[in-house]
Every structure is written in structure tokens, then in C-alpha cells.
MIDOSE-1310 file (N, C-alpha, C; in nm, 2 decimals, decimal comma, always signed):
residues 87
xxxx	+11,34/+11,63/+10,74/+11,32/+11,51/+10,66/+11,26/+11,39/+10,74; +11,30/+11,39/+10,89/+11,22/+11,29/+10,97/+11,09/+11,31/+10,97; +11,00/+11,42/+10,99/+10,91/+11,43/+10,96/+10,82/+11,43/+10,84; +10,89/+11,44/+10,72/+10,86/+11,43/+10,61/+10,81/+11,29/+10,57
xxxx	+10,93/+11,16/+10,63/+10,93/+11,05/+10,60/+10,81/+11,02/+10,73; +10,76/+11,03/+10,83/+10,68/+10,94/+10,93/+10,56/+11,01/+10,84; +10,55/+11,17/+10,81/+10,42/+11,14/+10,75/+10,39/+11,08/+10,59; +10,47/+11,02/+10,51/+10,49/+10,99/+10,38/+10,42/+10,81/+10,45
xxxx	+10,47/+10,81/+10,59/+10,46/+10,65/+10,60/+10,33/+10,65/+10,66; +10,26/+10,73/+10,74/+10,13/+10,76/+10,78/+10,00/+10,74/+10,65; +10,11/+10,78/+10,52/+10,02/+10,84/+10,41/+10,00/+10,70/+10,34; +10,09/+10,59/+10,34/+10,12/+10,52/+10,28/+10,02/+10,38/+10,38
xxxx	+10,00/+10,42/+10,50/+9,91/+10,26/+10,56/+9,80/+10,32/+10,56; +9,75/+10,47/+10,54/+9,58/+10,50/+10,51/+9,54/+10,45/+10,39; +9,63/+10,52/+10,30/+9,60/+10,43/+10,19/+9,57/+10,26/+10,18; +9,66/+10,22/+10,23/+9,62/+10,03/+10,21/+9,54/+10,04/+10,32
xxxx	+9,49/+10,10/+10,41/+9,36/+10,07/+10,48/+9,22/+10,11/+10,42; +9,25/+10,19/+10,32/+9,14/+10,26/+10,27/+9,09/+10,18/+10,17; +9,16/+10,04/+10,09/+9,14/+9,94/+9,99/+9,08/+9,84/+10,10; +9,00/+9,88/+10,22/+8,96/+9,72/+10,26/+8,80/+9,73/+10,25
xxxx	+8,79/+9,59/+10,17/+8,63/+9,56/+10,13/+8,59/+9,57/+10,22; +8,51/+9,67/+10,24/+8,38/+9,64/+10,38/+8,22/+9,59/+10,23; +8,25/+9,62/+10,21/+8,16/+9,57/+10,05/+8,14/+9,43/+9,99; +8,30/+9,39/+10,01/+8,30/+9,25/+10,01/+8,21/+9,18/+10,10
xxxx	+8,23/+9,21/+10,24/+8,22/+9,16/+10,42/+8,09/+9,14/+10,38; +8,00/+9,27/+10,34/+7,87/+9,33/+10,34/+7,80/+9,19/+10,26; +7,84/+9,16/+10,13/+7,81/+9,08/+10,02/+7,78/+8,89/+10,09; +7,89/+8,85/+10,19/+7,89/+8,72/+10,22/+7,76/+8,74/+10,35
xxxx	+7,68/+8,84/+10,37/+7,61/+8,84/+10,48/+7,68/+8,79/+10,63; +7,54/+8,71/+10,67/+7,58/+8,67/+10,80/+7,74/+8,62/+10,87; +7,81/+8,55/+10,78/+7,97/+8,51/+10,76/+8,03/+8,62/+10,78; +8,01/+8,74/+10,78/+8,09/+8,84/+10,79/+8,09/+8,92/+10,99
xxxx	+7,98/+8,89/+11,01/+7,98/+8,86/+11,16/+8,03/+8,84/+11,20; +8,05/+8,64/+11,22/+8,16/+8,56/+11,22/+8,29/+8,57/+11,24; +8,32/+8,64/+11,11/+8,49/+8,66/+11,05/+8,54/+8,77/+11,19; +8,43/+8,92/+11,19/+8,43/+9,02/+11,24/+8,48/+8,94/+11,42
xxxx	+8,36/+8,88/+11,45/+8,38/+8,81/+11,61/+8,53/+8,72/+11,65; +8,56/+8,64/+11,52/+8,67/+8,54/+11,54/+8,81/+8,64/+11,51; +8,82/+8,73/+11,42/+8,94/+8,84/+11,43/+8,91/+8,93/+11,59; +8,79/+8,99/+11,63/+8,84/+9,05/+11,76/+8,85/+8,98/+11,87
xxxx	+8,87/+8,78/+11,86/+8,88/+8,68/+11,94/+9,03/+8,67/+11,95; +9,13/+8,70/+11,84/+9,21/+8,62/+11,80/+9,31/+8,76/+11,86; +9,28/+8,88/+11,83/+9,33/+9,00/+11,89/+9,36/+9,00/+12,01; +9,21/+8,96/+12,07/+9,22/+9,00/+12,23/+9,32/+8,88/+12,30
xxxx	+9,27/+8,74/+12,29/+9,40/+8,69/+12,31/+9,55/+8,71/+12,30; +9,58/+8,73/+12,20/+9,70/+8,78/+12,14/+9,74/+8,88/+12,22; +9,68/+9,03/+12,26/+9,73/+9,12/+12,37/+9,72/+9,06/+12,46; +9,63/+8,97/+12,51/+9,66/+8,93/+12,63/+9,76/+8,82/+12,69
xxxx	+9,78/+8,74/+12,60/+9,90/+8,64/+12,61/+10,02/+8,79/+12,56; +10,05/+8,82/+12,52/+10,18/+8,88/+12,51/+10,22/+9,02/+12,57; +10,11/+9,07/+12,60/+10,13/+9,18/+12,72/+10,13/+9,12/+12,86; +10,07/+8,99/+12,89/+10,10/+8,92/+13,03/+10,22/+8,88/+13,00
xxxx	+10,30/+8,80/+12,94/+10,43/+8,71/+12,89/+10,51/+8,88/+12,91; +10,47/+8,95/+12,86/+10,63/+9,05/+12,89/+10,57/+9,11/+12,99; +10,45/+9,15/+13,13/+10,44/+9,15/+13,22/+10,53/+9,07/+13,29; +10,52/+8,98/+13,27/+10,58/+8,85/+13,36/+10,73/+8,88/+13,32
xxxx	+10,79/+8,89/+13,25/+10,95/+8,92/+13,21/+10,99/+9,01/+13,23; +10,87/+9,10/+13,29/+10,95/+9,28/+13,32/+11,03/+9,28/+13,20; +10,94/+9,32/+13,05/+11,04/+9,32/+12,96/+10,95/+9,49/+12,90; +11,00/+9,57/+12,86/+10,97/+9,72/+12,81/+10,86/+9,74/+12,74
xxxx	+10,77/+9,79/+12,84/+10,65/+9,81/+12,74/+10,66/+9,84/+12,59; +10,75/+9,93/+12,56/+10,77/+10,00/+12,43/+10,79/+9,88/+12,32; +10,86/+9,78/+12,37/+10,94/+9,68/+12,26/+10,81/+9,57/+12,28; +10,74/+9,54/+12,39/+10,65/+9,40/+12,40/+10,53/+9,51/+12,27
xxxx	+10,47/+9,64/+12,29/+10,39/+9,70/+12,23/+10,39/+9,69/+12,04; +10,57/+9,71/+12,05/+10,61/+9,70/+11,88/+10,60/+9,58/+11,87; +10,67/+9,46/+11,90/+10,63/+9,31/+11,88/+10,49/+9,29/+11,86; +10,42/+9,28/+11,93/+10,27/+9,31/+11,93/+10,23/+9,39/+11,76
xxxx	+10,27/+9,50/+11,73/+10,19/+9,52/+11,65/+10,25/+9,48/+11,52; +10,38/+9,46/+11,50/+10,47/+9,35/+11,40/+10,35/+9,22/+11,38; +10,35/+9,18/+11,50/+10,25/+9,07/+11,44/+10,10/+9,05/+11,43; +10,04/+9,19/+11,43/+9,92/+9,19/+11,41/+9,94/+9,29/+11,30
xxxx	+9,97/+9,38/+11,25/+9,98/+9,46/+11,18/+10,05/+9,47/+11,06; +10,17/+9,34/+11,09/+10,26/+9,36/+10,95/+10,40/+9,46/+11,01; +10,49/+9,40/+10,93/+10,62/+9,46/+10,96/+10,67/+9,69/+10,94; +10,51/+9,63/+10,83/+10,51/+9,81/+10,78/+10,48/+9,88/+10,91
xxxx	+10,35/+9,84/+10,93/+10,33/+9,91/+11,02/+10,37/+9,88/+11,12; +10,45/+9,80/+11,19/+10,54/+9,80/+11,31/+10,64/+9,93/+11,29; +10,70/+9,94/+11,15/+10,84/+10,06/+11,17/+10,76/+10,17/+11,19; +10,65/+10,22/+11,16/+10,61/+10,33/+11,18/+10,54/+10,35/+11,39
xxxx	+10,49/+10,23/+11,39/+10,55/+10,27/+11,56/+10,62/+10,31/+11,60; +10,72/+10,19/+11,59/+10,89/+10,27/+11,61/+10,95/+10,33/+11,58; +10,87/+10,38/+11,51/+10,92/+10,58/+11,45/+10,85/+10,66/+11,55; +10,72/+10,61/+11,56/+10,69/+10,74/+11,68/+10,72/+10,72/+11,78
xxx	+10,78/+10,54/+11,81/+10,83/+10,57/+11,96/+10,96/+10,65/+12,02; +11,05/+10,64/+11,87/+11,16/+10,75/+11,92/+11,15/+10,87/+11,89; +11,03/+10,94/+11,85/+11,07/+11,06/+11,82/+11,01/+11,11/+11,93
């Protein structure tokens, strides 16, 4: 049944990834660059301020990694980390 459920949840964030406009992106032209540059701006910081901050705390890769993806990812896809990190 564990298995059953990580892949039902696997099946469940391809799908909502598979609804993302790249068509929309395509449509606003040059702006879509932009958006593209300022999200992998906003990323990189973000792992970098919070994988140094729990560097510096000696705090568990595994838990600074799920926080991390909680807030870039959304809460869904955080439990499904944390499902593969215990199994």
C-alpha cells in the first residue's frame, strides 16, 4: 500500500506539472525570458541562503532539503519527499 500511495502521489504532481503553459510563456515573447531569469534568480538564492543557514546550524540535511522544497514546491510536493526520504 506504501508503494501504491508514493506512486499515486508521483502520478498526481506529473499531472499538475504537465498543465504548465509553456504556450502561454511562448505568447508574452521577450517577458518570458525575464520571468524564466528572475525565477532561476530567486531559486538560487533561496538554496543558497537556506542550505548555508542550516550549514551553519549543523541542522540535517534531510529536514533543511524538505523545508526547502515546502517552500519552493508547495506543501504537496514536500510530503512526497518525505516519503522518499523514509522509505
Amino acid at each position: 500500500s506504501r508503494l501504491l500511495g508514493l506512486f499515486t502521489v508521483y502520478l498526481f504532481l506529473a499531472v499538475i506539472g504537465a498543465f504548465c503553459e509553456l504556450a502561454a510563456l511562448k505568447g508574452i515573447g521577450e517577458l518570458a525570458i525575464y520571468i524564466g531569469l528572475f525565477t532561476l534568480i530567486i531559486v538560487a538564492v533561496h538554496g543558497l541562503v537556506i542550505f548555508g543557514v542550516g550549514g551553519l546550524l549543523r541542522q540535517d540535511w534531510d529536514v533543511v532539503a524538505i523545508a526547502s522544497q515546502a517552500n519552493v514546491g508547495g506543501p504537496s510536493s514536500a510530503m512526497a519527499l518525505e516519503d522518499c526520504n523514509l522509505a
